[in-house]
C-alpha positions as CSV (number, residue, x, y, z in Angstrom):
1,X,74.6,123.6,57.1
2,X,73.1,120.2,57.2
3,X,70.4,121.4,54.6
4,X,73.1,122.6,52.5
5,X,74.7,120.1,52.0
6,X,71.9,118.0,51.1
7,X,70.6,120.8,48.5
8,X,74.0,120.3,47.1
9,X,73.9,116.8,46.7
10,X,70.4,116.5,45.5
11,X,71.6,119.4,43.0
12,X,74.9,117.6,41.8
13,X,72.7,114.4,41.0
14,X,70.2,116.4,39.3
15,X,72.9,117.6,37.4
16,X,74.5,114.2,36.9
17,X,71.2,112.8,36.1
18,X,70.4,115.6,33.3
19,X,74.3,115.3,31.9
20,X,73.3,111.0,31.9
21,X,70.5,112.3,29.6
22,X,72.1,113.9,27.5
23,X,74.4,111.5,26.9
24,X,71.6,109.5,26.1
25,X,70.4,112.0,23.3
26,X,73.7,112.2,22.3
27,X,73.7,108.3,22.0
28,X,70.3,108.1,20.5
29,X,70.9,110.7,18.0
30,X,73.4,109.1,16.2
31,X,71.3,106.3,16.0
32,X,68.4,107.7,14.8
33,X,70.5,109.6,11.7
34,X,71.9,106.5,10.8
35,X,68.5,104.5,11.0
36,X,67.1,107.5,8.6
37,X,70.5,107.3,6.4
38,X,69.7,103.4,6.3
39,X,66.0,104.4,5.3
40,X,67.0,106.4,2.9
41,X,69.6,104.2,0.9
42,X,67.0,101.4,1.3
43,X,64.4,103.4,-0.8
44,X,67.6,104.1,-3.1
45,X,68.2,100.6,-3.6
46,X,64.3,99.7,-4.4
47,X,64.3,102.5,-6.6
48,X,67.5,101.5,-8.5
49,X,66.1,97.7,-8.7
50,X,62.8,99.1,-10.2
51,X,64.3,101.2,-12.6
52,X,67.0,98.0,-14.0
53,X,64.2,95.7,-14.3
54,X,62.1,98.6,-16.6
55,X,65.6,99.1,-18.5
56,X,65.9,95.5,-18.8
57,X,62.3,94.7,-20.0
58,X,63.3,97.7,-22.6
59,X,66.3,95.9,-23.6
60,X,64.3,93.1,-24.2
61,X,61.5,94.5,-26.1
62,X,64.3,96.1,-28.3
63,X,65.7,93.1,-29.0
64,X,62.8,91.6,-30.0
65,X,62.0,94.4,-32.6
66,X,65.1,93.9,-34.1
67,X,65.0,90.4,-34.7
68,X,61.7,91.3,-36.0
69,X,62.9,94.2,-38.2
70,X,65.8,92.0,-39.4
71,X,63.3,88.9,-40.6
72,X,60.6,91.5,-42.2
73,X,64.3,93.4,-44.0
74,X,65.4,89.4,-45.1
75,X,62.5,88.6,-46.0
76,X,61.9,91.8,-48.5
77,X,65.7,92.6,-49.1
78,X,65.6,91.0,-52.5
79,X,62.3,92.8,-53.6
80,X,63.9,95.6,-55.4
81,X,66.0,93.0,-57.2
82,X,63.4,91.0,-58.2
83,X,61.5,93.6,-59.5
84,X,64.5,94.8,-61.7
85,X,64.8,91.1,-63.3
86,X,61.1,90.7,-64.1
87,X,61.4,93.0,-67.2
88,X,64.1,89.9,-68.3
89,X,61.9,87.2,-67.8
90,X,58.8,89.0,-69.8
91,X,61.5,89.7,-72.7
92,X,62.4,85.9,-72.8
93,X,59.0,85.2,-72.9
94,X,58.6,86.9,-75.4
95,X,61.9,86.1,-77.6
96,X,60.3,82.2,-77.1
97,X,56.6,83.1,-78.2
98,X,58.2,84.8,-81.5
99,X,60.9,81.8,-82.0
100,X,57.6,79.4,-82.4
101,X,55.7,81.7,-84.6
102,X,58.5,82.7,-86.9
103,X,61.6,81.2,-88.9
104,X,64.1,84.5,-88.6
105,X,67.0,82.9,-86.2
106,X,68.7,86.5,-86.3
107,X,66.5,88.4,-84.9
108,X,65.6,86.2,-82.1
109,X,69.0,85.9,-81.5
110,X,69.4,90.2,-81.7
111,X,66.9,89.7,-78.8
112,X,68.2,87.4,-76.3
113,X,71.8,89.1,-77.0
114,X,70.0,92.4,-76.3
115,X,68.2,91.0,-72.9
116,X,71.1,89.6,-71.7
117,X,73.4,92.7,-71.6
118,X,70.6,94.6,-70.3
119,X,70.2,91.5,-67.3
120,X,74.4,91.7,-66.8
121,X,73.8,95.6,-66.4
122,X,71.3,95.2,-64.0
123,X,72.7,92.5,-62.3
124,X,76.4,95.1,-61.8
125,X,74.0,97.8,-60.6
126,X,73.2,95.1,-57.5
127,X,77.2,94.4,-56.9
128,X,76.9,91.0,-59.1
129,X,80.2,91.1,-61.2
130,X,81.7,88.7,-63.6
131,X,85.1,88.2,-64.6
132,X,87.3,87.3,-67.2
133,X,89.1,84.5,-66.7
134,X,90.9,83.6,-70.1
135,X,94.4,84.1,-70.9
136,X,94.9,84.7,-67.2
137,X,97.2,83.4,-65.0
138,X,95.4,80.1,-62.5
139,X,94.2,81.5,-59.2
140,X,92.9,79.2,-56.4
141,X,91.3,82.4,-55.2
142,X,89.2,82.8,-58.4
143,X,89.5,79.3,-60.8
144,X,88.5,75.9,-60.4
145,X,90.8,73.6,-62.8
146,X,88.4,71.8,-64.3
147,X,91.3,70.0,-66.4
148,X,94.8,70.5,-68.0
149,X,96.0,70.4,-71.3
150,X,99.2,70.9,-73.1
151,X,100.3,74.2,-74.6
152,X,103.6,74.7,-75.8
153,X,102.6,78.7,-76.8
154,X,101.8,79.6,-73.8
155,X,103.4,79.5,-69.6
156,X,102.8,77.0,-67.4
157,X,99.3,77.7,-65.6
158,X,98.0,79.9,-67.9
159,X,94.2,79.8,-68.5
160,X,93.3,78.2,-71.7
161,X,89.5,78.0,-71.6
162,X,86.5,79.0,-69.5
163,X,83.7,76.6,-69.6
164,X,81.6,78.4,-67.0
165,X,81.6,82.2,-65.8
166,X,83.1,83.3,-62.1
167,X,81.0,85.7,-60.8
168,X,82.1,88.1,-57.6
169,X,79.2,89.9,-55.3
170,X,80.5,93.4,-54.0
171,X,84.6,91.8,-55.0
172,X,83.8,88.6,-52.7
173,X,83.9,85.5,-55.1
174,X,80.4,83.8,-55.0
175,X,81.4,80.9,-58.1
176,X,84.9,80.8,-59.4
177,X,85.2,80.3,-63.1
178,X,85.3,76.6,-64.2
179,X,88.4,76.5,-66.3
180,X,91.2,74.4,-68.5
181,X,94.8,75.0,-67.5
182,X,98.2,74.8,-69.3
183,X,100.6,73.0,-68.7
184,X,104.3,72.3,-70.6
185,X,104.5,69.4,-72.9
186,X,106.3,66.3,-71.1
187,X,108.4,66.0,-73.8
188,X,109.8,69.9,-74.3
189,X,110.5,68.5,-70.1
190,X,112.6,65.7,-71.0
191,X,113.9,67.2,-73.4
192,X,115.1,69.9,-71.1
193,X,116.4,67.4,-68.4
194,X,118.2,65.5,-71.1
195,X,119.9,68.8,-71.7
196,X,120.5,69.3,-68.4
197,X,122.2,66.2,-68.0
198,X,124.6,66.3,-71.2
199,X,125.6,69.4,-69.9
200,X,126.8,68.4,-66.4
């Protein structure tokens, strides 16, 4: 009976003492998982941090060839231009050679009137634009008043003269016409106000 009972006992705390193990496992496990999970994201994170620096030293060399691009594109943008004016510059060389050899004005002047529609044609091809600025209406915008003069014939602020050509690059104003403007005769004014005046 005796030995029973101690079998019992020793049996219950062998059975206590495996269930405390397990329990230990149980504890453990968990542990051990979220050590592994932590592993895991850790490699993650090293990866991610190798892969933004490469993206970012990417970045960088990108911008760099395009800063480089954009110089060399400056740098040669007007090449095509250039070479369309050259033809210009050998034909006024040449309208000044024949000027010193011979005497006929006309023709000389045929030629240079000649070049210079062919340079305006080029130049419209490019976007370079002129335009007329005579007989139009003052604008700020596209007219610098060089000075003013009276003009009975025609409205107030009315374009009289152009002493120098406006030019626009793709409709953006790059030199506004230099220009004389109207403006009424002071005395046609008081003449006016006098009339004014009598007639109140």
């Amino acid at each position: 009976m005796e030995r029973d009972k101690n079998f019992k006992e020793v049996n219950k705390k062998e059975k206590e003492k495996k269930q405390d193990m397990k329990n230990e496992e149980k504890k453990e496990a968990p542990t051990a998982s979220l050590e592994k999970e932590l592993e895991e994201k850790e490699k993650e994170l090293a990866e991610c941090k190798d892969k933004m620096l490469r993206l970012a030293a990417e970045l960088e060399n990108f911008k760099k060839r395009v800063e480089r691009e954009k110089m060399e594109h400056m740098k040669f943008a007007l090449e095509e231009f250039a070479k369309e004016l050259l033809p210009f510059l050998d034909n006024l060389e040449r309208a000044i050679s024949v000027a010193k050899e011979t005497k006929d004005m006309e023709k000389m002047i045929e030629g240079i009137e000649l070049t210079l529609s062919g340079y305006f044609k080029t130049l419209e091809r490019f976007g370079l634009k002129t335009f007329v600025a005579e007989g139009k209406r003052f604008d700020p915008n596209f007219h610098e008043a060089l000075s003013v003069e009276e003009n009975p014939d025609v409205e107030e602020n009315t374009v009289l003269k152009e002493l120098l050509r406006g030019y626009t690059l793709h409709d953006r104003v790059i030199r506004p016409a230099l220009v004389v403007v109207s403006k009424k005769n002071q005395s046609e004014d008081k003449k006016e106000g006098g009339q004014e005046e009598s007639n109140a």
